[in-house]
Backbone as a ProteinNet text record, in pm:
[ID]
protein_1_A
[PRIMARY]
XXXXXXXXXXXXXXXXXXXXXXXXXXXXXXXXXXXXXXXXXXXXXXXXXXXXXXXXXXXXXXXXXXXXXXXXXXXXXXXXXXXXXXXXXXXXXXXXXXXXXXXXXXXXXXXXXXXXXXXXXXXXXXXXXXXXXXXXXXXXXXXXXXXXXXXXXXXXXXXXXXXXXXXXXXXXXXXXXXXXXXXXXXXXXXXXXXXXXXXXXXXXXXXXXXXXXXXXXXXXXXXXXXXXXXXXXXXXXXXXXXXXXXXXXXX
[TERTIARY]
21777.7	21896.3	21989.4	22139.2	22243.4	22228.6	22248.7	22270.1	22431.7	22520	22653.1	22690.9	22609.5	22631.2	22572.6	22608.4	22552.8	22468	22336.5	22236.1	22214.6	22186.5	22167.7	21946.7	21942.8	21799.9	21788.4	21822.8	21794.2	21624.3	21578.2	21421.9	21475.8	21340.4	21315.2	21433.4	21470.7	21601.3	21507.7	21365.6	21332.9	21374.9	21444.6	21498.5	21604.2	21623.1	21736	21854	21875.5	21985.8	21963.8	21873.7	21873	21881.5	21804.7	21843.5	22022.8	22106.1	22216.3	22279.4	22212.9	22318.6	22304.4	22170.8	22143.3	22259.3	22252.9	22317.2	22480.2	22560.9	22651	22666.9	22597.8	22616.4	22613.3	22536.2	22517.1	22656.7	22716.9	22851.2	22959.8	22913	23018.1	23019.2	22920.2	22922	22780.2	22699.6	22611.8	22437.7	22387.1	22262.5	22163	22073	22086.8	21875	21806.5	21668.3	21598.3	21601.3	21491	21357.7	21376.4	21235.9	21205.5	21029.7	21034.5	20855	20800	20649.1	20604.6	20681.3	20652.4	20696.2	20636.4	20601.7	20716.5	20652.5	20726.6	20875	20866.3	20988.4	21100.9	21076.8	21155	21166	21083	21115.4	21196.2	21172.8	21293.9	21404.2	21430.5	21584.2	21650.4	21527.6	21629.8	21621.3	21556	21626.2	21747.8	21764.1	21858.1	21976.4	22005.9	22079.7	22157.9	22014.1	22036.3	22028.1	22030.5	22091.3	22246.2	22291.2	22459.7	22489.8	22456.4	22512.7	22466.4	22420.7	22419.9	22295	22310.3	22195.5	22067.2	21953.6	21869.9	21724.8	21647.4	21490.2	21408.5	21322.5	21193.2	21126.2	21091.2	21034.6	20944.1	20808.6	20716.9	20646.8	20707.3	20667.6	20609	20521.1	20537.2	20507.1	20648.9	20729.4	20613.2	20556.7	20419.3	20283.3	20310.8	20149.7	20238.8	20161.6	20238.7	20215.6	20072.4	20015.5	20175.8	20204.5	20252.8	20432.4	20431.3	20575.4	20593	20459	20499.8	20486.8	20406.9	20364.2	20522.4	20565.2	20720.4	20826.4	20801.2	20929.5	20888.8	20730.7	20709.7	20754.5	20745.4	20743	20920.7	20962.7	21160.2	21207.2	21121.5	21149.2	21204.6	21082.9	21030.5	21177.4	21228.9	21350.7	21459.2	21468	21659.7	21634	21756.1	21765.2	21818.9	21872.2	21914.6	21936.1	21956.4	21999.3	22126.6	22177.1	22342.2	22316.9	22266.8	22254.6	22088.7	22111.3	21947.8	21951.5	21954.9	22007.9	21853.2	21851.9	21719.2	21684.1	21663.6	21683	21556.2	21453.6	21291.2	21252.1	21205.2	21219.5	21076.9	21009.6	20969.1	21044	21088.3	21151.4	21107.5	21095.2	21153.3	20995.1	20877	20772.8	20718.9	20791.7	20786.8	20805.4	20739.6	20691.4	20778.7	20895.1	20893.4	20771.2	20793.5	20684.7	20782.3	20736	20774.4	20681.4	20714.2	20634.2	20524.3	20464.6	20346.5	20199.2	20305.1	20208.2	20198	20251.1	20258.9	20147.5	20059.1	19934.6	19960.7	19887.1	19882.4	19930.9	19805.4	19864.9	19975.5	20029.5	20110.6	20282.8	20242.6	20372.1	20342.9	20225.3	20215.4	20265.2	20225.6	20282.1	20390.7	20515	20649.8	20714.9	20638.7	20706.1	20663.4	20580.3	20539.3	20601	20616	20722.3	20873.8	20921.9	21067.4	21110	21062.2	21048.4	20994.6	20880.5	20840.3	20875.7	20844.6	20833.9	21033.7	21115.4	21228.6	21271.1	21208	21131.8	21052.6	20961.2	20890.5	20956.2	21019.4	21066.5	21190.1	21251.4	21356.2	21348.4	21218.9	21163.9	21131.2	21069.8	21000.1	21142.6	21222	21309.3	21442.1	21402.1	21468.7	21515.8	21458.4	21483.6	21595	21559.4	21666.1	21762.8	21809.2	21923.2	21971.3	21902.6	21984.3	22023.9	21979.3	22016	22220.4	22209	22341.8	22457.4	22586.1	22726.9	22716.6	22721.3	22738.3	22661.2	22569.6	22467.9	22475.4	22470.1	22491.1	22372.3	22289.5	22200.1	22308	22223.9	22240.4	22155.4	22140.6	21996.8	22020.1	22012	22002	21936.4	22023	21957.3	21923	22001.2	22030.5	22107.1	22229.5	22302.1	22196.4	22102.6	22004.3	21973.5	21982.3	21957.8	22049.5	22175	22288.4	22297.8	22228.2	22208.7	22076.8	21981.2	21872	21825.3	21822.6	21746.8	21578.8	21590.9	21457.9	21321.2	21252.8	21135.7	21115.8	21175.6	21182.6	21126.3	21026.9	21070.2	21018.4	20930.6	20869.7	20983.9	21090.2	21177.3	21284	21343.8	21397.7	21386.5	21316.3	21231.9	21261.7	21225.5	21231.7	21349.5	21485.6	21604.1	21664.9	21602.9	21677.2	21668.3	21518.6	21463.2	21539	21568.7	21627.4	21786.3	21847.7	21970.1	21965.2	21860.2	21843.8	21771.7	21743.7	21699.5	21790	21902.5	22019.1	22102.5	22083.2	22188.1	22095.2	22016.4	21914.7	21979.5	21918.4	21889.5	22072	22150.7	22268	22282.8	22242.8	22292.6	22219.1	22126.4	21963.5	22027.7	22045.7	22116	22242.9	22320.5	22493.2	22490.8	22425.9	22409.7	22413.3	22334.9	22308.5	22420	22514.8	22605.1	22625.4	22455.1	22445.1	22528.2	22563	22624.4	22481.4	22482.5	22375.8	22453.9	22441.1	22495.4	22390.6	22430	22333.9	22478.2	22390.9	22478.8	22416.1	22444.6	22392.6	22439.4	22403	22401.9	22377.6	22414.7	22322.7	22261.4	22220	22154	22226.6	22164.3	22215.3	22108.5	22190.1	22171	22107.5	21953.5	21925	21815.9	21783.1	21702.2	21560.9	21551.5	21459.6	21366	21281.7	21279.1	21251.2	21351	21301	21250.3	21119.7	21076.7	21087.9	21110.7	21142.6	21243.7	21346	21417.5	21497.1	21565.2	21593.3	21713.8	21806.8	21947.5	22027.8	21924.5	22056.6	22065.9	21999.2	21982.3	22085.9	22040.3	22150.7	22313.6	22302.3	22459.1	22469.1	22411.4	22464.2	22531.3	22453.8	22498.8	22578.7	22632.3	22799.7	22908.3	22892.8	22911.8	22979.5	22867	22919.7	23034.5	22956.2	23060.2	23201.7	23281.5	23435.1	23462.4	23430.5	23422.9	23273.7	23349.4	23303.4	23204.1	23080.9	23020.7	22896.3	22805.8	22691.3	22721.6	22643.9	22688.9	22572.7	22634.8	22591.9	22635.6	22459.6	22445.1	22560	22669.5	22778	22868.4	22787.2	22904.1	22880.8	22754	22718.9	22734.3	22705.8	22718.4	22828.4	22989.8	23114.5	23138	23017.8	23039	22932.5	22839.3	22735.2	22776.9	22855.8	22927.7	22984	23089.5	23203.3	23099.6	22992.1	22981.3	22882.8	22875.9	22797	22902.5	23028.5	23111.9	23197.9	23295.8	23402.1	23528.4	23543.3	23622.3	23581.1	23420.5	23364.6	23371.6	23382.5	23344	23338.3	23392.4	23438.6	23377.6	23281.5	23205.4	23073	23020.1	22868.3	22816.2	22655.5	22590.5	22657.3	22757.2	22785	22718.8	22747.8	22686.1	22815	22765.3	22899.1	22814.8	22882.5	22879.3	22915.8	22826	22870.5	22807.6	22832.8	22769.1	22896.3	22982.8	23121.9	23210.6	23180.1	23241.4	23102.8	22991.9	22886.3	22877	22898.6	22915.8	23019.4	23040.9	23205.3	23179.4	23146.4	23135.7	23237.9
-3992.7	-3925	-4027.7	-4044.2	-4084.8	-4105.2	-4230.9	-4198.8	-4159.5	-4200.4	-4179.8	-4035.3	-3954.9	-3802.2	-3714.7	-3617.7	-3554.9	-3509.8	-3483	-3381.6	-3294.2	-3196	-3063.7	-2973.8	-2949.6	-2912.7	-2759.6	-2697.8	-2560.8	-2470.5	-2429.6	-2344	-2216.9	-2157.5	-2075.2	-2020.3	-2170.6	-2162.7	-2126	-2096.4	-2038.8	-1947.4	-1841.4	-1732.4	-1635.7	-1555.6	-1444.2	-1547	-1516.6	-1523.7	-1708.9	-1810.7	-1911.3	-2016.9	-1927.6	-1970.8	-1974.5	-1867.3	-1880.1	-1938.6	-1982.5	-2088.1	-2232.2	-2256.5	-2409.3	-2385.3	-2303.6	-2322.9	-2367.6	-2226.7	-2310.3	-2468.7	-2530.7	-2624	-2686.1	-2681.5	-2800.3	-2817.9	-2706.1	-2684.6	-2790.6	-2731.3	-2844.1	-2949.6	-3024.7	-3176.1	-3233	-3099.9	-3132.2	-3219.9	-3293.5	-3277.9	-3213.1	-3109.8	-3019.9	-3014.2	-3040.5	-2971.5	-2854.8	-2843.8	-2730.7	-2684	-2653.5	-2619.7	-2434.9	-2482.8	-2318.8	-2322.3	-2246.3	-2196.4	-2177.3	-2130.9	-2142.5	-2243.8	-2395.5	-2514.5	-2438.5	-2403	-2378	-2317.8	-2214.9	-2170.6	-2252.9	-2325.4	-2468.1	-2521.3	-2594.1	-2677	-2613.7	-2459.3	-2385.2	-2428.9	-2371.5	-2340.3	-2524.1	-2645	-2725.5	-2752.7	-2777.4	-2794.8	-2660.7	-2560.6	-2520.6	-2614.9	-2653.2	-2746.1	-2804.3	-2900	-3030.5	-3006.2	-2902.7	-2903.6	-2866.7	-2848.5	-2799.9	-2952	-3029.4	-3193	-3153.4	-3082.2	-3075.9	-3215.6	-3186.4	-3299.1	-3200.5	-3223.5	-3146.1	-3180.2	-3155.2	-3199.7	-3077.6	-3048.6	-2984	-3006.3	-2888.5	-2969.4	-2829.9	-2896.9	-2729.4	-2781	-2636.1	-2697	-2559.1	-2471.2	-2363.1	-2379	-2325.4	-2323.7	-2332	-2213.6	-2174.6	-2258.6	-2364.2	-2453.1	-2608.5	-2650.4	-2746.4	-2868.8	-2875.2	-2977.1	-2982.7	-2891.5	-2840.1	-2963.7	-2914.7	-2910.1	-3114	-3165.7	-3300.8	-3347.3	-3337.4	-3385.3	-3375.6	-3217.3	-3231.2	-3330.3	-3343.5	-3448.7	-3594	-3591.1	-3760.6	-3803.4	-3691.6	-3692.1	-3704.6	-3622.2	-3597.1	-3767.5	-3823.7	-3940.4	-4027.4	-4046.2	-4158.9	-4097.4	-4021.4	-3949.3	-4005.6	-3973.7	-3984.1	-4035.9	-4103.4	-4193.6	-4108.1	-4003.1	-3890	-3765.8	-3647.7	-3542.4	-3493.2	-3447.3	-3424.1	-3231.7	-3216.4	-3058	-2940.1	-2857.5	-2852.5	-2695.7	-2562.7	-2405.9	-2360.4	-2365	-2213	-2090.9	-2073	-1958.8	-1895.1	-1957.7	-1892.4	-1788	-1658.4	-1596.2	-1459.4	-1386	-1278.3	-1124.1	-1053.5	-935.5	-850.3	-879	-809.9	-720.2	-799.3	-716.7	-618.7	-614.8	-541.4	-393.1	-318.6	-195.9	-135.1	-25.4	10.2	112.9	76.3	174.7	121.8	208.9	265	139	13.6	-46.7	-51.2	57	72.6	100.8	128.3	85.5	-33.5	-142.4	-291.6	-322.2	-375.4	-437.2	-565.5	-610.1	-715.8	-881.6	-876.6	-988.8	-993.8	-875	-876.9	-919.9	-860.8	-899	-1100.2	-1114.5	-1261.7	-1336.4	-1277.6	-1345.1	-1369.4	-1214	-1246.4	-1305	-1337.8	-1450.2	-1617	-1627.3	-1760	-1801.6	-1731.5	-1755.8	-1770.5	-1639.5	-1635.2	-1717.4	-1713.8	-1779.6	-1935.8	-1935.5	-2060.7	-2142.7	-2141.9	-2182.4	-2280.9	-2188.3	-2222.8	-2339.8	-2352.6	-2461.3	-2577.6	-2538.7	-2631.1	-2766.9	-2633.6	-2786.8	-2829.2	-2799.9	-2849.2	-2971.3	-2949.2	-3106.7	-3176.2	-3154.5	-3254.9	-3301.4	-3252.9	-3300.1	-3389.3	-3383.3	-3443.6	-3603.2	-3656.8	-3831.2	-3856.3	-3779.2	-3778.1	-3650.7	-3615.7	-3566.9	-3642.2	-3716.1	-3800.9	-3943	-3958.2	-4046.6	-4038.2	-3924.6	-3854.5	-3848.5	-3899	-3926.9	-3811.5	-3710.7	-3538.5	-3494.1	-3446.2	-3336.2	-3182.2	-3102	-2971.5	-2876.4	-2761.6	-2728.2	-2571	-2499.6	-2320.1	-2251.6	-2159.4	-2062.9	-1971.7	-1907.9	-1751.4	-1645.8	-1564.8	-1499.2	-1343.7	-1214.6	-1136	-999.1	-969.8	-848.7	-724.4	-725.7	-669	-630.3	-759.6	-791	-732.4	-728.3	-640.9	-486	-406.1	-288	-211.2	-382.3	-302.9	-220.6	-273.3	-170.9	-148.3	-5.1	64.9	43	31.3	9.8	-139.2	-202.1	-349.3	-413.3	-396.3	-434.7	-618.4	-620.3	-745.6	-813.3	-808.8	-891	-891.1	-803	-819.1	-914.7	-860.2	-979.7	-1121	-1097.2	-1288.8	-1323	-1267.2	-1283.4	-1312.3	-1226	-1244.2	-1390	-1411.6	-1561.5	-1674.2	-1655.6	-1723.4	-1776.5	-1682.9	-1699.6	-1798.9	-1706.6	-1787.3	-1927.1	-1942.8	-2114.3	-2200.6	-2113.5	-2187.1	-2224.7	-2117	-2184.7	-2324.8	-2306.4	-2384.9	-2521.3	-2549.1	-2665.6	-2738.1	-2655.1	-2682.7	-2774.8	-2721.6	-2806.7	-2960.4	-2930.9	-3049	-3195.2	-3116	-3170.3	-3269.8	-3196.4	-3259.3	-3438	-3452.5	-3601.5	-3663.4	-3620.4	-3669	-3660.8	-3561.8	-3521.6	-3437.4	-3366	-3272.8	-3081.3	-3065.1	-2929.3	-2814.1	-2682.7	-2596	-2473.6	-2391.9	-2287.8	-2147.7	-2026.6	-1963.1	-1811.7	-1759.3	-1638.6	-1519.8	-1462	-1272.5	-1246.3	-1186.7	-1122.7	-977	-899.9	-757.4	-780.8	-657.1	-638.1	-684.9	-799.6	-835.7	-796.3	-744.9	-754.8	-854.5	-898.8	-995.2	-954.1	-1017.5	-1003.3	-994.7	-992.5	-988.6	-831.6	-741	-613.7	-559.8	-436.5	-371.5	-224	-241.1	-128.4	-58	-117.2	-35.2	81.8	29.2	122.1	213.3	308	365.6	388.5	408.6	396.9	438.4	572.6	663.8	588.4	506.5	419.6	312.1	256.8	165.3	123.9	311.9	331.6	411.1	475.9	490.5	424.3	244.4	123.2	57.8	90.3	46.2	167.5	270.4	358.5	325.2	259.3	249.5	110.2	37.1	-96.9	-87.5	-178.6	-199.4	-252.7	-283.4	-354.2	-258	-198.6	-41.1	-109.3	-200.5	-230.3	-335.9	-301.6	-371.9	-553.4	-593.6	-729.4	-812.5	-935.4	-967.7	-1178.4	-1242.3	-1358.1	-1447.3	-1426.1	-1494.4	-1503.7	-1337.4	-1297.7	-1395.9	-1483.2	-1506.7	-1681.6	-1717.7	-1839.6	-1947.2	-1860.4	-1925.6	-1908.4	-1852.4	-1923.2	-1977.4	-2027.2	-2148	-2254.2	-2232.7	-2419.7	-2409.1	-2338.6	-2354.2	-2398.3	-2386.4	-2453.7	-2573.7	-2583.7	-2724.7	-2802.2	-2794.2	-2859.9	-2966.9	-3014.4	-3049.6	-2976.9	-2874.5	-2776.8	-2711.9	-2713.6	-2640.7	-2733.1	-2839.8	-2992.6	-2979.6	-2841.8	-2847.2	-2709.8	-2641.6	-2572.2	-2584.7	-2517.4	-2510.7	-2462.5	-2404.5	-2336.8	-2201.7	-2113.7	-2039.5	-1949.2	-1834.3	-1718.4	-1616	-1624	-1596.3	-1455	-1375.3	-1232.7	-1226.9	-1182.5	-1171.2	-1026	-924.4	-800.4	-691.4	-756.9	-627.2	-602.4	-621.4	-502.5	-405.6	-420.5	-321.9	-294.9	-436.5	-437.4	-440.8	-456.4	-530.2	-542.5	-695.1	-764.5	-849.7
-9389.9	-9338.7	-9276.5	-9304.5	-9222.4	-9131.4	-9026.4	-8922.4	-8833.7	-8936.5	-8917.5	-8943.1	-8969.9	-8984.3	-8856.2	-8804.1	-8685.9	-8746.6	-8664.5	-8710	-8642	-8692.3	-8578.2	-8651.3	-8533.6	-8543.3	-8524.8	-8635.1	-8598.1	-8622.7	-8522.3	-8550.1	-8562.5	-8653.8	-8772.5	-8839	-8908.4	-9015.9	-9202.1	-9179.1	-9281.1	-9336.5	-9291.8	-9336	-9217.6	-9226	-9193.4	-9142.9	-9008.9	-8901.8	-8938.5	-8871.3	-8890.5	-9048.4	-9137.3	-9271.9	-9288.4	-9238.5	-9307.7	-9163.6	-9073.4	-8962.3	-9024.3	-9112.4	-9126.1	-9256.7	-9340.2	-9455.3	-9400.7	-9347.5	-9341.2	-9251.8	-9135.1	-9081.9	-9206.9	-9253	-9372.5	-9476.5	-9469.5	-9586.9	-9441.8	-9348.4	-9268.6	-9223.9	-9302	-9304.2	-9201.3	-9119.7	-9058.9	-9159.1	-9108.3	-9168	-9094.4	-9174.1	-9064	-9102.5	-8985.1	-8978.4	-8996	-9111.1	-9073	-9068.2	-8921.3	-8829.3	-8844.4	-8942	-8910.7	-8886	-8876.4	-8864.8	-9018.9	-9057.1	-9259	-9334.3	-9346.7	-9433.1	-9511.2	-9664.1	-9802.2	-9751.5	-9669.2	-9607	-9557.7	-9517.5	-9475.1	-9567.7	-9631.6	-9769.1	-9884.1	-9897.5	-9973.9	-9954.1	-9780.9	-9760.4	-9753	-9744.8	-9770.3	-9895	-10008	-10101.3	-10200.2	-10069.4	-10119.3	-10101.9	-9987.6	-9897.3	-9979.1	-9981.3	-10106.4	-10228.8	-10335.3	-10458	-10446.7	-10334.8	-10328.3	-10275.2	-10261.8	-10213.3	-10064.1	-9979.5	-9835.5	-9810.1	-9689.6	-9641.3	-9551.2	-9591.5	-9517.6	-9470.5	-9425.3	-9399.7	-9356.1	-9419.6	-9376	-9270.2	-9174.4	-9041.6	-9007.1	-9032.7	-9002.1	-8843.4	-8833.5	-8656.5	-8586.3	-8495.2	-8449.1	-8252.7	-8215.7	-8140	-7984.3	-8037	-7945.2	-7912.4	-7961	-7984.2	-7953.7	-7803.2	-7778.9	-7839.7	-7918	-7996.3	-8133.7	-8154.6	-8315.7	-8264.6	-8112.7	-8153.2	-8094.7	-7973.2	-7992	-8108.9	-8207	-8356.4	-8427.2	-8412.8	-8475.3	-8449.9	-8316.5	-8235.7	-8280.9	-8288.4	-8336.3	-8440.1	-8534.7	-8724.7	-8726.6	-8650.9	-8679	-8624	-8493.9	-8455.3	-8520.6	-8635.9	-8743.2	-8868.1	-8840.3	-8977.8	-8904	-8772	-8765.2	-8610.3	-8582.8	-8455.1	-8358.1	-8383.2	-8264.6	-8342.2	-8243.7	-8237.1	-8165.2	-8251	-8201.3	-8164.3	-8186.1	-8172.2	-8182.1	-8091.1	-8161.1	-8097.1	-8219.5	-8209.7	-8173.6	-8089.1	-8061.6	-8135.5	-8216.6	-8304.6	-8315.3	-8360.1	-8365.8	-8271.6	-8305.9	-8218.8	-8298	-8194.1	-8258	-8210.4	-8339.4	-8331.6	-8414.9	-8568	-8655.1	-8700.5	-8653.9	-8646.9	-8552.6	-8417.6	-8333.8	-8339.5	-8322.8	-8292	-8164.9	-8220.2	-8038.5	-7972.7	-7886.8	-7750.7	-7599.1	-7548.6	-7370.8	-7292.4	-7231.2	-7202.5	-7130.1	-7095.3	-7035.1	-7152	-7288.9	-7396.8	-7458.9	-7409.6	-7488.2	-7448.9	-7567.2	-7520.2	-7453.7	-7363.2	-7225.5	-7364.9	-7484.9	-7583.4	-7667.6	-7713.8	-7719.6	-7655.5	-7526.9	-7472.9	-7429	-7400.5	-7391.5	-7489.1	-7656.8	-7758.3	-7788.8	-7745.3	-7730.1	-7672.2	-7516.9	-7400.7	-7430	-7490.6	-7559.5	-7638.7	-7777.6	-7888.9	-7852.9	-7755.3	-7762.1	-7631.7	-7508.6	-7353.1	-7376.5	-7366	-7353.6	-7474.3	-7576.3	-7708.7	-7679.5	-7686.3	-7646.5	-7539.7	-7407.8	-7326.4	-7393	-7478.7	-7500.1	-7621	-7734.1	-7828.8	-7772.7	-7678.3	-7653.8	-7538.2	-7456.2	-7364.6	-7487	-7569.3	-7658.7	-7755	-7784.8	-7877.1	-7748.7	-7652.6	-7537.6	-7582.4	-7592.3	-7630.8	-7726.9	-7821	-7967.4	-7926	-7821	-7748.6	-7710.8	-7602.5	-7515.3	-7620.6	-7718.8	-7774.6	-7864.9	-7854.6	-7882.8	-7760	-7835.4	-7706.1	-7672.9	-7729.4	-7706.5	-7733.2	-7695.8	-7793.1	-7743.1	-7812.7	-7789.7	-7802.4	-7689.7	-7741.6	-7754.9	-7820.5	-7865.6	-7858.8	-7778	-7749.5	-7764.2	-7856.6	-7916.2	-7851.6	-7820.5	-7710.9	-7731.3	-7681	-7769.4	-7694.1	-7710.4	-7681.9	-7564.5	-7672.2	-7615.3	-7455.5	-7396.4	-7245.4	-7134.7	-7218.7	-7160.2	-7147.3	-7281.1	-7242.1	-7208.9	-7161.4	-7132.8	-7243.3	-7380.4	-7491.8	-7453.8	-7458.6	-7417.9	-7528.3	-7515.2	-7596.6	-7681.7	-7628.4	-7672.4	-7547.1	-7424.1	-7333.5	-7303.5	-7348.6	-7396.7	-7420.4	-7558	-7591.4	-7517.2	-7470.7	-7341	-7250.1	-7200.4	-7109.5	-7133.5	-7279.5	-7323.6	-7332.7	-7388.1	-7407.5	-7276.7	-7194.3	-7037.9	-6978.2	-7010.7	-7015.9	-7037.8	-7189.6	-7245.3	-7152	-7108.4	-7076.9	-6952.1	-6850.3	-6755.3	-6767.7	-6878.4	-6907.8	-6909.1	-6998.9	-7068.3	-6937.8	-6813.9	-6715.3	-6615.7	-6644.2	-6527.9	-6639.2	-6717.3	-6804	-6832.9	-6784.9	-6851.1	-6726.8	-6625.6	-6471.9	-6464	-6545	-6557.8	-6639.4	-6678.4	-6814.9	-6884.7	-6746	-6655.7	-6686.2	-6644.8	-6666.1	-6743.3	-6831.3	-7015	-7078.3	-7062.8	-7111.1	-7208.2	-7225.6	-7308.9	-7258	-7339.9	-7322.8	-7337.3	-7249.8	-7312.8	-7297.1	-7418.1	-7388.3	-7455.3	-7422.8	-7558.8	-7630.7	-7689.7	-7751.6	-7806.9	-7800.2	-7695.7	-7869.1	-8022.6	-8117.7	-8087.3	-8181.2	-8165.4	-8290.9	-8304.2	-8451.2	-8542.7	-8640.1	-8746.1	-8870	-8963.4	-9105.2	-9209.1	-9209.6	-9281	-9388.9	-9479.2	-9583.3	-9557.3	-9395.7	-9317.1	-9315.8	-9374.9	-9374.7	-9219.8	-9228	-9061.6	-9099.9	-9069.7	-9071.1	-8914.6	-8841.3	-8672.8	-8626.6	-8733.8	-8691.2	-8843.2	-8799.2	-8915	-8969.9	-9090.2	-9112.6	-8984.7	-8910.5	-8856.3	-8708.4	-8681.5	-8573.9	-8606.3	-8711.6	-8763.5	-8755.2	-8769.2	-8793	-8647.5	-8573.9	-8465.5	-8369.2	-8363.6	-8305.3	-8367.5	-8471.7	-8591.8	-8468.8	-8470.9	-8429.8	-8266	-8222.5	-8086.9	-8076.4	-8181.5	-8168.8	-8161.4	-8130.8	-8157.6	-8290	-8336.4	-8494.8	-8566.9	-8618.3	-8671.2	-8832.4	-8831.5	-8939.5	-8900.2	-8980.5	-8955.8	-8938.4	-8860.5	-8843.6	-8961.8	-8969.3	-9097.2	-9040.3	-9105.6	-9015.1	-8988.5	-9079.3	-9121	-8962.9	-8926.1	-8781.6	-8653.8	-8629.4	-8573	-8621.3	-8729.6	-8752.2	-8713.3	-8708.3	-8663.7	-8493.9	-8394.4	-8307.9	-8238.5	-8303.6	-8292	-8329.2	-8433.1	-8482.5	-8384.2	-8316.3	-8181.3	-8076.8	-8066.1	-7933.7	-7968.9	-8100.7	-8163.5	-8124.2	-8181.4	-8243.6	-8083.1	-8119.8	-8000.8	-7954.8	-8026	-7954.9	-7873.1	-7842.6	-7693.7	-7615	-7632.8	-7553.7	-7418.5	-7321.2	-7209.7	-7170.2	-7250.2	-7209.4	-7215.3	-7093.7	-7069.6	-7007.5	-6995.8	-6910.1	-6892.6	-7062.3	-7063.3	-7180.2	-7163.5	-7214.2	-7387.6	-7485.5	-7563.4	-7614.8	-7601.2	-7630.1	-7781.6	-7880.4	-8034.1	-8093.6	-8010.7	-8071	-8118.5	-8155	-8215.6	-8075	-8024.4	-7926.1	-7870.4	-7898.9	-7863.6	-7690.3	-7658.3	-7494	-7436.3	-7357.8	-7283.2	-7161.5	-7144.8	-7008.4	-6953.9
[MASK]
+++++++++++++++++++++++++++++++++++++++++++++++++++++++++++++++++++++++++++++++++++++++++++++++++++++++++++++++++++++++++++++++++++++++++++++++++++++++++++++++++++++++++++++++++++++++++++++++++++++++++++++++++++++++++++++++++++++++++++++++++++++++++++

């Protein structure tokens, strides 16, 4: 990989929401990592990358296993001399079950605060060096709309999203120095090739329904303002919070 090209490190860009953030970075000149828990899954989506001329790398890493993720940071080391960017995206949702949280089993909800909470903490100390090795580096922590209306029967992920935010402000202050930017961004439900069996059309469309922008959101919606705070037109923001759910909220 270039070293005269930015690189940006996005996790679980194997598929849905993160597959189509690495894709377009990559159409915009990024070389872009992808980190997922599924080997072949990663290695797909980059040689999708790279049969369109993009620049890309496979990086199987899982988020939750702290053995998994120094091994990742050593292996990405030995590839590229820094990190210019690095999107939080890996996350567990889409297998989740709702229930009233006094039915979440005790491992369960541990598994969601590990993956989506800690996991988020963890590759981002370890990918620390090849940050700071970057004039600017930008992190993105995906967070989720969610946290704002208190969605009921999610409460586990909640939880973690809330997490998430409050990481993003701690670490942004930590961080001041380096000159790294941290910010994250609040999605609602997006539309991916991802199957949801949780919820159902009329659910679907009830929350189109409530939005201000009257249509299912779709990863594309979310992708143009993660480059904005990759990029240098945020250059002067940080340790802020970007609302991308339609209009679903209004804070």
């Amino acid at each position: 990989m270039s070293s005269d090209e930015k690189t940006v490190v996005v996790t679980g860009s194997g598929q849905g929401i993160g597959r189509a953030t690495a894709v377009e970075l990559a159409r915009r000149g990024y070389q872009v990592v992808i980190a997922d828990l599924n080997a072949d899954h990663a290695a797909s989506v980059a040689d999708e990358i790279t049969s369109t001329g993009g620049s890309a790398l496979a990086l199987a890493v899982d988020i939750s296993d702290a053995d998994s993720c120094r091994a990742a940071s050593g292996e990405l080391a030995g590839k590229v001399e820094k990190i210019d960017g690095l999107v939080n995206n890996a996350a567990l949702f889409s297998t989740l079950t709702m229930k009233p949280f006094w039915e979440i089993p005790e491992d369960e909800w541990n598994r969601v605060l590990q993956v989506n909470l800690t996991g988020t903490w963890r590759i981002t100390k370890e990918l620390l060096p090849l940050l700071r090795g970057s004039a600017a580096a930008s992190i993105v922590n995906v967070a989720a709309s969610a946290v704002w209306i208190g969605r009921p029967n999610y409460a586990h992920y909640v939880a973690s999203k809330a997490g998430v935010i409050g990481l993003t402000y701690a670490i942004s202050r930590e961080l001041a120095g380096d000159g790294i930017r941290v910010n994250a961004v609040t999605p609602g439900s997006v539309q991916t090739e991802i199957p949801r069996h949780t919820i159902t059309p009329a659910q679907v469309q009830a929350q189109v329904d409530a939005q201000s922008v009257r249509r299912p959101a779709e990863p594309s919606d979310l992708v143009g303002a993660v480059a904005f705070l990759l990029g240098p037109d945020s250059g002067f923001i940080s340790g802020q919070t970007l609302n991308v759910d339609g209009g679903l909220t209004v804070r």
